[in-house]
N, C-alpha and C positions, 0 to 999 in steps of 0.2 A: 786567314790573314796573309798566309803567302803568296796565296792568286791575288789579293790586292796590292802587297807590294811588288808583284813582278809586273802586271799592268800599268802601275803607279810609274816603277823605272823606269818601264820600256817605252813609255808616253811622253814622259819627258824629252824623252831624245827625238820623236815626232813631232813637239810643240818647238822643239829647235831648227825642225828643217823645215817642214812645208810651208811656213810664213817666207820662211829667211831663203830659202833656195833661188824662187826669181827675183828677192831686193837684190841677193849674193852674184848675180850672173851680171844683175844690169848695171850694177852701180861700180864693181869690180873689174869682169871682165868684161866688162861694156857689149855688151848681148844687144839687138835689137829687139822689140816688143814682139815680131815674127819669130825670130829666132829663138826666144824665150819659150814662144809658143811650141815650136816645133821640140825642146828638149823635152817638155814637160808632156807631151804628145807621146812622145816616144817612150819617157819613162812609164806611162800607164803600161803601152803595147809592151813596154818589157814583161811586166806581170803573167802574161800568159804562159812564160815560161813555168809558172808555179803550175797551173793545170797543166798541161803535157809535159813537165820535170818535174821538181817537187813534189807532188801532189801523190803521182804514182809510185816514184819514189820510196816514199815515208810509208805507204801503206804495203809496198813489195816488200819491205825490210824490216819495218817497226824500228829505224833510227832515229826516232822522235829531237832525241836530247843532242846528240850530235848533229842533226841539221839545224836547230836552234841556235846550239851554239857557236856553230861557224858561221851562222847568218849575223848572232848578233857580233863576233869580232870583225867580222870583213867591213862590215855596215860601218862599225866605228874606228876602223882605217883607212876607210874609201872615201868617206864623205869630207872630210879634212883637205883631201888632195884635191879641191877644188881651188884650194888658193896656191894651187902648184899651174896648173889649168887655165890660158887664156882664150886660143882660138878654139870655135867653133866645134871643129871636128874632136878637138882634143878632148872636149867636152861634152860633146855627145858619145864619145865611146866611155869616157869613164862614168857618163850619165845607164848606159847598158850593162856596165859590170855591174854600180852599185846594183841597181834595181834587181839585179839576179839572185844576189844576195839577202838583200832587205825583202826581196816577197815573201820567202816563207815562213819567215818571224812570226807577222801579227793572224794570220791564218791555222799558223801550227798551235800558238798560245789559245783561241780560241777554239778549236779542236781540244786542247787538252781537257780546258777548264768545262767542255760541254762534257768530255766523258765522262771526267770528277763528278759533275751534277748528277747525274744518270746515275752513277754507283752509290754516289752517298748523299744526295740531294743538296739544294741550294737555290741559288736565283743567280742567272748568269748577268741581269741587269745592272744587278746590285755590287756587281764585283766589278765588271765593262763600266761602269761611271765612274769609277777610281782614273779608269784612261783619260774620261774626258776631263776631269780636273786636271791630270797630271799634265793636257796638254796645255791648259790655261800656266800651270808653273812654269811650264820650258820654256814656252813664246816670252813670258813676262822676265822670265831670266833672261836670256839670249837678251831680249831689246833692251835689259836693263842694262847689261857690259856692253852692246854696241854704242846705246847712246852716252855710255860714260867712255867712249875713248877705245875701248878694250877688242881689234882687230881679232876677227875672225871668234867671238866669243861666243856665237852661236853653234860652232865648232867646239871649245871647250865642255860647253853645256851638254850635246850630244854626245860625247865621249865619257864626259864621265856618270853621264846617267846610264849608256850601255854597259858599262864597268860595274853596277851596280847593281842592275838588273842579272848580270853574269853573277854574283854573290847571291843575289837572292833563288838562280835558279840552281845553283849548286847546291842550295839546302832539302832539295827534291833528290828522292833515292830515283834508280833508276827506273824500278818498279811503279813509280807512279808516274813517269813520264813515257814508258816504252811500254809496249803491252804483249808480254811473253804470249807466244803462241797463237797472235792475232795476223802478223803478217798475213798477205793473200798473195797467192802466186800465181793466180789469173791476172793475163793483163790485157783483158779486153774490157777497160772502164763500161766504153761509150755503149757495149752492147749490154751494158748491166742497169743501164739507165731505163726506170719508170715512164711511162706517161705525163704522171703530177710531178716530176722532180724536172722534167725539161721545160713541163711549162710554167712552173717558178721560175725558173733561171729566165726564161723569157721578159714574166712579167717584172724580177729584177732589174734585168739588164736596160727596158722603159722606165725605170722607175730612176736609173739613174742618172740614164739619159734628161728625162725632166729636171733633175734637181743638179745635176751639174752646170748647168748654165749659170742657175740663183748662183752658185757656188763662187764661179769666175767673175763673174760682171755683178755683182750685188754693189761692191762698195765705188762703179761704175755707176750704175746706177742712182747709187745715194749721191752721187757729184753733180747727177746733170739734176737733179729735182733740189738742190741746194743743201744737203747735210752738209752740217762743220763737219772736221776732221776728229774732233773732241766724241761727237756724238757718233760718229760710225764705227768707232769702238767699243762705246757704250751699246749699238747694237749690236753689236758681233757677241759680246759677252753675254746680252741679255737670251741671245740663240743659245751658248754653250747650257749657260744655268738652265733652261728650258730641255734642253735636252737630257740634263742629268735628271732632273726631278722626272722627268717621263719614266728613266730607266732603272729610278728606283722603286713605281707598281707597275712595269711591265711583268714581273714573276703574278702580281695576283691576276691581271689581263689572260696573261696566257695560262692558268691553273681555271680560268672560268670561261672565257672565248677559244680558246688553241691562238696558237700562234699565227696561223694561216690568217684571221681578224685582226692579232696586232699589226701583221704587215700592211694588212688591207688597210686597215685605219691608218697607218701611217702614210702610202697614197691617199687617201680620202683627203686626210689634214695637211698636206701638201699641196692638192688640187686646190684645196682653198687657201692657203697663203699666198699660192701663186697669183691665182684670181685676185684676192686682194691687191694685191702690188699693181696689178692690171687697171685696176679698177680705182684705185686712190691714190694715185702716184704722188703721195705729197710725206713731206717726213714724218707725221704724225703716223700716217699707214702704212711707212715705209719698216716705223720703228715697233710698231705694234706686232705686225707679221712675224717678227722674229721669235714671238712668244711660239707660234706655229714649227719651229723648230725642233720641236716636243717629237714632233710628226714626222717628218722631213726626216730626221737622223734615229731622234731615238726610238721611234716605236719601229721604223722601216728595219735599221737594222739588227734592233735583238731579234724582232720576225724573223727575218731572215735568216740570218745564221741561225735560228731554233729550229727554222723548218728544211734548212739543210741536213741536219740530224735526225728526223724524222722521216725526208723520202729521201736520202741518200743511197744506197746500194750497201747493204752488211758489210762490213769489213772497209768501205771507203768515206769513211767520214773525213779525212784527211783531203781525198781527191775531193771530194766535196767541197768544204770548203776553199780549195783555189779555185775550183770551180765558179764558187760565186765572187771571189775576189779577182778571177781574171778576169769572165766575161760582162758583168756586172760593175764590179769597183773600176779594172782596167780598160776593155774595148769599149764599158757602156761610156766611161767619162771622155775615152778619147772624140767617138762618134758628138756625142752630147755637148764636146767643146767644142769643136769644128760647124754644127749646126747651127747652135746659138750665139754664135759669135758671129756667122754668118745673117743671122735670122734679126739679128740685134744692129748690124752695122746697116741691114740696107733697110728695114721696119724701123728701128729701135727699139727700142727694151718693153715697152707696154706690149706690143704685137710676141715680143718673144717670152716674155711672163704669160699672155693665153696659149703661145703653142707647147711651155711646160703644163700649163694645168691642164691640158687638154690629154698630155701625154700620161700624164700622172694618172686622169679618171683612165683613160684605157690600161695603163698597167693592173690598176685596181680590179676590173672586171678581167683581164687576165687571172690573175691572182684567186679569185675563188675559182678558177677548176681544178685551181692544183691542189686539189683536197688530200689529205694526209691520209695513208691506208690505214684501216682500223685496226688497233692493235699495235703500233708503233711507239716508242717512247715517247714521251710529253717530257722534253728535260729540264724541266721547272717544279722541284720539290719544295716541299716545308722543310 
C-alpha cells in the first residue's frame, strides 16, 4: 500500500506539469511554438544527466533515500519559479536545473519498487497504474484552479502533491530504501554491459522514437481530420483507461511469456495503432486507436523496465534504469520530436503515422535478440 501511495503522490505532481508546462510558457511568458519547442528539447537531453550522474551515483554509494529526497524538494521549489521567469534564456536554464533534479525521482522509485518485487514478490504493473490514475487527478486538478481563476494553480497542485509524497516516503525505514552493502565500487558501467542489455536499450530508444511523435502531434492531428475539442479529451482519457487496464495483467503476461514479449507486444500493438491512424484518418479511427494505447505505454513500459532488471549488470539496476530513461525516454523523445514534426510538416501526419509504424515493427524485431540470460530474475511474483 505504500508503493501505491508514493506513485499516487508523486504523479500527481507529473499530471500538474507536463500538460501545463507548454500552456504555462505560451500563454504567460509568451514563448513561441519554436521556442517552446526548443525548451522541451532540452529538457528531455537534460535527462541524461541521470545516466552518467545519478545513476552511477546511487549505485557507487547506495544513497537511495537521499537522492529521492532532494530530487523531490528541489522539483517542488524549482518548478514554481517559472512564474518568476520570462525571457527565453532565463527559462532555459531554469528549464536545465529543474530536469537535473526531477530525473532521478521516477527512475529511482522504479528501481526501488522492482527490488521489493524480487525480494518479496508482487506485480510491478499493478502498483505503476496507481501513477497513471494519479496523473489523470493532477491534470484534472491543475485545469480545474486554472479554469476557475486560480494563477499559477498548477504550481499549487505540484507542490503539495511532492510534500506528500515526502510523508509517504518518510514512512520507509532506511533499510528498505538503501541497501547496506550493495554499493559497487567499479565504475566501469559501460564495460559491464551484456550483448542483450544494449540491444534492448536499442530497441527502446526505436520504440520511442515511433511513439513520440503520436505523442506531440496526436491532438494535431485530431484538428486537421475535424475532432471537437470535447471529443479529443475523451480520447486522451480513453488511452489513459487503456493503458491502466493493460497494467493491471501485465504481472500474469510476464509470469507466462517473460517480459522481453510484453515489450515485444507492446511494439507489435503500437505498429498497429499507428497503421491505423494511417490508414483511417477519420475520427471514428482516430478515437478507436486510443484503445491501442494498452500497447503503446503500458505493455512497452512495464517490459521495459522489467527487462532492465533482468539484463542489467549485478549491482546496477539503478544505472539501469537511467539508462533507459535517458536514452530511450530522453534522447529517444528528443531525436523522435525533431523527426516527426519534420516528417509531419512537409508529408503530413498520415505519411508520419506509417514512418512510426514502420519504426515500431523494426524496434520489435530488435527486441527479440535481446533475449534474457537464463537464470536471471523474472521480477513478477504472486
Amino acid at each position: 500500500m505504500r508503493f501505491v501511495l508514493l506513485y499516487f503522490t508523486h504523479f500527481i505532481s507529473f499530471g500538474a506539469f507536463v500538460p501545463f508546462l507548454p500552456l504555462y510558457l505560451r500563454r504567460a511568458a509568451g514563448l513561441s511554438q519554436v521556442e517552446i519547442g526548443w525548451v522541451l528539447a532540452i529538457s528531455n537531453l537534460v535527462s541524461l544527466v541521470g545516466l552518467f550522474v545519478w545513476g552511477p551515483f546511487v549505485d557507487r554509494t547506495d544513497k537511495r533515500r537521499r537522492t529521492l529526497v532532494m530530487g523531490m524538494i528541489a522539483s517542488a521549489a524549482l518548478y514554481p519559479a517559472y512564474m518568476l521567469t520570462r525571457g527565453l534564456p532565463e527559462i532555459i536554464g531554469l528549464t536545465i536545473v529543474l530536469g537535473v533534479f526531477m530525473t532521478p525521482v521516477i527512475p529511482l522509485l522504479d528501481d526501488l519498487l522492482l527490488t521489493h518485487i524480487r525480494i518479496h514478490g508482487g506485480e510491478y504493473g499493478r502498483t505503476r497504474l496507481w501513477g497513471s490514475a494519479a496523473f489523470i487527478v493532477g491534470s484534472t486538478a491543475a485545469g480545474w484552479l486554472l479554469g476557475h481563476g486560480v494563477a499559477g494553480g498548477q504550481f499549487f497542485v505540484f507542490i503539495a502533491a511532492e510534500i506528500a509524497a515526502l510523508v509517504v516516503l518518510a514512512t520507509f525505514s532506511s533499510e528498505e530504501i538503501n541497501r547496506p552493502g550493495a554499493a559497487v565500487k567499479d565504475r566501469h558501467f559501460w564495460r559491464s554491459l551484456t550483448g542483450p542489455f544494449i540491444v534492448f536499450l536499442v530497441a527502446a530508444f526505436l520504440g520511442r522514437i515511433s511513439a513520440i511523435g503520436h505523442y506531440n502531434l496526436y491532438s494535431l492531428y485530431l484538428d486537421k481530420i475535424g475532432v471537437s475539442d470535447t471529443l479529443k479529451g475523451v480520447a486522451w482519457s480513453i488511452g489513459v483507461v487503456a493503458e491502466i487496464g493493460m497494467m493491471f495483467f501485465t504481472g500474469r503476461i510476464i509470469r507466462r511469456f517473460g517480459a522481453r514479449w510484453l515489450f515485444t507486444l507492446g511494439l507489435v500493438g503500437s505498429a498497429a495503432r499507428f497503421a491505423l491512424y494511417a490508414i483511417w484518418p477519420t475520427p471514428t479511427g482516430a478515437i478507436a486507436g486510443q484503445v491501442f494505447h494498452a500497447f503503446t505505454f503500458g505493455a512497452y513500459h512495464v517490459g521495459a523496465v522489467t527487462l532492465v532488471t533482468e539484463l542489467a549488470p549485478p549491482g546496477r539496476s539503478a544505472t539501469g534504469q537511467f539508462a533507459l530513461a535517458s536514452l530511450a525516454y530522453g534522447l529517444g523523445s528528443t531525436v523522435g520530436s525533431v523527426v516527426s514534426g519534420q516528417v509531419a510538416q512537409i508529408w503530413g501526419y498520415q505519411v508520419m503515422y506509417v514512418m512510426c509504424a514502420g519504426l515500431a515493427v523494426l524496434a520489435a524485431l530488435v527486441a527479440q535478440i535481446s533475449a534474457p540470460e537464463k537464470g536471471r530474475t523474472v521480477v513478477s511474483a504472486p
